[in-house]
N, C-alpha and C positions, 0 to 999 in steps of 0.2 A: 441643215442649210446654213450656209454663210453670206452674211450681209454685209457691204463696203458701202460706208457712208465718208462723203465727197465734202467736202466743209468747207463753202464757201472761196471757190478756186475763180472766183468774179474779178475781169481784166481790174476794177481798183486795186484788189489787192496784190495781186501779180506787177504791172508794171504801170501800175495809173497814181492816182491820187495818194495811196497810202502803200505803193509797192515799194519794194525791196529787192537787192539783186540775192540775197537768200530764197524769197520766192520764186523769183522769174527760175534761179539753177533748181528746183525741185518739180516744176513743169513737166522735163521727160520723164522723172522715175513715176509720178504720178499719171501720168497718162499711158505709159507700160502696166501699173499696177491695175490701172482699169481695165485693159485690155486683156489680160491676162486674168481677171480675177473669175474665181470657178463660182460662183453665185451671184444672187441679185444687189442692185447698186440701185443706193437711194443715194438725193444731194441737198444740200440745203446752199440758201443763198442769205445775203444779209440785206437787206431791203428797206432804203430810207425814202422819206417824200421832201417836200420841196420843205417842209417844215424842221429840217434836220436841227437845223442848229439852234430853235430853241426848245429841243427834246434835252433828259438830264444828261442822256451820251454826247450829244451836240453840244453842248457847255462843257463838259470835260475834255472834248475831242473836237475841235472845231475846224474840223475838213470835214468839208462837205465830200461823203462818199457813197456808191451803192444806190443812187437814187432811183428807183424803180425806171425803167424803159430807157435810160439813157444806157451809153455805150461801157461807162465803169460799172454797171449793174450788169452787163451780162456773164456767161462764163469767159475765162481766159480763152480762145482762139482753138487752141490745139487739146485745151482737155473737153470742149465744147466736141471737137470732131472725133477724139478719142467715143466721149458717151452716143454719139451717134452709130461709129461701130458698133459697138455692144445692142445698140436696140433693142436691150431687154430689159431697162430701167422701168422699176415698177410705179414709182412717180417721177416725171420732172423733175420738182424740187418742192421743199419744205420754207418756204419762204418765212423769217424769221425779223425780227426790230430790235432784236437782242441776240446776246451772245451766244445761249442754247435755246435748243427748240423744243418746249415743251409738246410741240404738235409730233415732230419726230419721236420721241420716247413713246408719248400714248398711242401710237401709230403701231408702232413696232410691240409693246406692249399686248395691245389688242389684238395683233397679228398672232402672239401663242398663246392670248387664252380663247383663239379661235381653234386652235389645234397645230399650227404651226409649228413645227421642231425648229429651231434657229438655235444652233450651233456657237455662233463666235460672230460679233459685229468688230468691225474692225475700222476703225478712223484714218482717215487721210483729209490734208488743206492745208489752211489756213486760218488765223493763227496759231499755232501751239498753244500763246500762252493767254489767247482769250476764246476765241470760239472754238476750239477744237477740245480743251480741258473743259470749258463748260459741259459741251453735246458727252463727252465722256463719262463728267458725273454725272448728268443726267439722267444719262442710259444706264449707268452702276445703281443708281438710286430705283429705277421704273424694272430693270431686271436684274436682280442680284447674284444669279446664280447662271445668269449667261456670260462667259467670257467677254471681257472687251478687251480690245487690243488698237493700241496706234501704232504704225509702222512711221519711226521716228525720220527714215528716209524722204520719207512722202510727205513732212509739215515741215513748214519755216515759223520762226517766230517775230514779235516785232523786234529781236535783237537775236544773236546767237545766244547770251547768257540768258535771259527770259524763256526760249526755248527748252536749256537745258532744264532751268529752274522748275518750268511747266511739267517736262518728263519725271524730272523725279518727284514731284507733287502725285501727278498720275500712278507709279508705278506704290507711293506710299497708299495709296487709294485704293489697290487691288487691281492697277489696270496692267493687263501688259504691255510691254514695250519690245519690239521690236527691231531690228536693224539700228542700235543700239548701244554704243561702248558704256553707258555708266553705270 
């Protein structure tokens, strides 16, 4: 089985608070990739409280973003109706106050020494070069001998060069990379 994890594709980051017109142009490939993907889709979201900014991230990053039930916490619009097609999402979302989700890894984790065959997890979101490299080592570190893969078409980062940065960090890490030139 193949598992496509969704990284935090939340209207801030697409076209709100901390968007980018790099994210908003990865919207269709990402929302094709989910439609099209032949196994189950997990997602995680980033999730702050009204308390953001004096958390350590809130001090180093002082946009207020992601703030649980407001409108830049929810998914982006179209990849929100994207995973409604699919209706086979086996959680919601992995709601997260950091980068990586240590509840996603021990989740999935759990999931094959349930008995589980999983195959290849494969990343798609946002950012490349923070949350999307976190959930990757993460998932390298909780299963070492399962494929991971990010399809580079489907993440933006908070720069192009950061992005690339991210990939080849990833791919030095054993991750694959995907749709790809470096």
């Amino acid at each position: 089985m193949k598992l496509l994890v969704v990284v935090d594709m939340q209207t801030d980051f697409v076209d709100g608070a901390l968007g980018t017109a790099e994210a908003t142009a990865i919207v269709p490939a990402v929302c094709s990739k989910i439609c099209a993907f032949d196994g189950k889709i997990l997602t995680t979201m980033d999730t702050h409280y009204e308390d953001y900014l004096a958390t350590q991230e809130g001090r180093q990053l002082p946009v207020v973003h992601c703030v649980y039930g407001e409108n830049g916490w929810k998914f982006n619009e179209d990849v929100r109706e994207s995973l409604v097609i699919r209706n086979d999402v086996w959680k919601d979302s992995f709601q997260k106050e950091t980068f990586g989700s240590v509840d996603l890894a021990e989740y999935i984790r759990d999931l094959t020494l349930n008995g589980v065959d999983i195959d290849e997890i494969v990343l798609i979101g946002l950012c490349t070069d923070i949350c999307v490299i976190s959930n990757a080592l993460l998932l390298k570190a909780f299963l070492p001998e399962i494929k991971i893969t990010v399809d580079a078409k489907c993440c933006a980062g908070v720069t192009p060069e950061s992005h690339e940065n991210a990939l080849k960090a990833m791919k030095m890490c054993q991750i694959n990379i995907e749709n790809w030139e470096g």
